[in-house]
C-alpha positions, 0 to 999 in steps of 0.5 A: 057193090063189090062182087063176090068170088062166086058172082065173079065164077057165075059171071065168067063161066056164062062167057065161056064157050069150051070146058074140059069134062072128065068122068070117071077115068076117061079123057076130059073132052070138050063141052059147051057150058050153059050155066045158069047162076039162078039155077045153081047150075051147069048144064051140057046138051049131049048125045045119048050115045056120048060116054059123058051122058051114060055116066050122068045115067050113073050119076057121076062125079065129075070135074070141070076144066077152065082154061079161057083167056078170052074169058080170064078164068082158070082152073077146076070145079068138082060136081055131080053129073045126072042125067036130066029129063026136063024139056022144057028147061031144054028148049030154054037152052037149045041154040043153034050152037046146039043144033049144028051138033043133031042131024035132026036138031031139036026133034033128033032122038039123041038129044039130052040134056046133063045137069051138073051140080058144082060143089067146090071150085078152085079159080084164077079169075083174071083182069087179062094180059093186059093186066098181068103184064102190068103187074109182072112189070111193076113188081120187077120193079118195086119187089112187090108181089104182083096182083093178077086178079082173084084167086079162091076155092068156092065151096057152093051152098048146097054143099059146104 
């Protein structure tokens, strides 16, 4: 079975461990991805006195940056941000990941939970260095273009 731009999306954005999320006009700043495939989603465990989690109370827009090798995938989702209520899908996410970031880990009063919904993404997704210098080699050679992966704009069912 072939795989899909959008299973390729799912499947590497479950390995990555860092993304860049930017709300509104402040900086982009560093937050652990937990996407989940079957829930159509992406979400981030947050401090309630993180800006991140004040503009998901506004219900924000917001956009993701990808930029993982390890991973072999790049660029840049646009989605809603909100603010989540639902403890129980957050003890299904909490980690010890989580933890190290709460004085009081699960039971600190701070803790919260965003749910972002992906509308579009424009990928790279990568076959790794090894790969790319193949073909960078290969089309020097043959004047052929060179076929680093799978590149698209994934526009997500519930908003095409």
């Amino acid at each position: 079975m072939t795989k899909t731009l959008t299973d390729i999306f799912w499947s590497n954005l479950s390995k990555i461990h860092v993304v860049l999320l930017s709300t509104g006009d402040g900086t982009p700043v560093p937050m652990s991805p937990l996407s989940r495939q079957e829930d159509g989603v992406i979400w981030f465990i947050t401090s309630a006195n993180h800006d991140s989690f004040k503009a998901a109370e506004a219900g924000a827009t917001a956009d993701i940056y990808l930029c993982d090798s390890a991973c072999h995938m790049y660029g840049t989702i646009k989605g809603s941000l909100s603010a989540s209520q639902d403890d129980e899908k957050l003890d299904a996410l909490w980690s010890p990941l989580a933890a190290a970031w709460f004085d009081k880990g699960r039971e600190d009063d701070t803790v919260r939970l965003m749910k972002y919904i992906p509308h579009k993404a424009e990928i790279w997704a990568t076959d790794g260095i090894g790969k790319y210098l193949l073909e960078t080699i290969r089309a020097n050679v043959t004047n052929a273009k060179p076929d680093t992966g799978e590149y698209g704009i994934i526009h997500f069912k519930e908003f095409t």
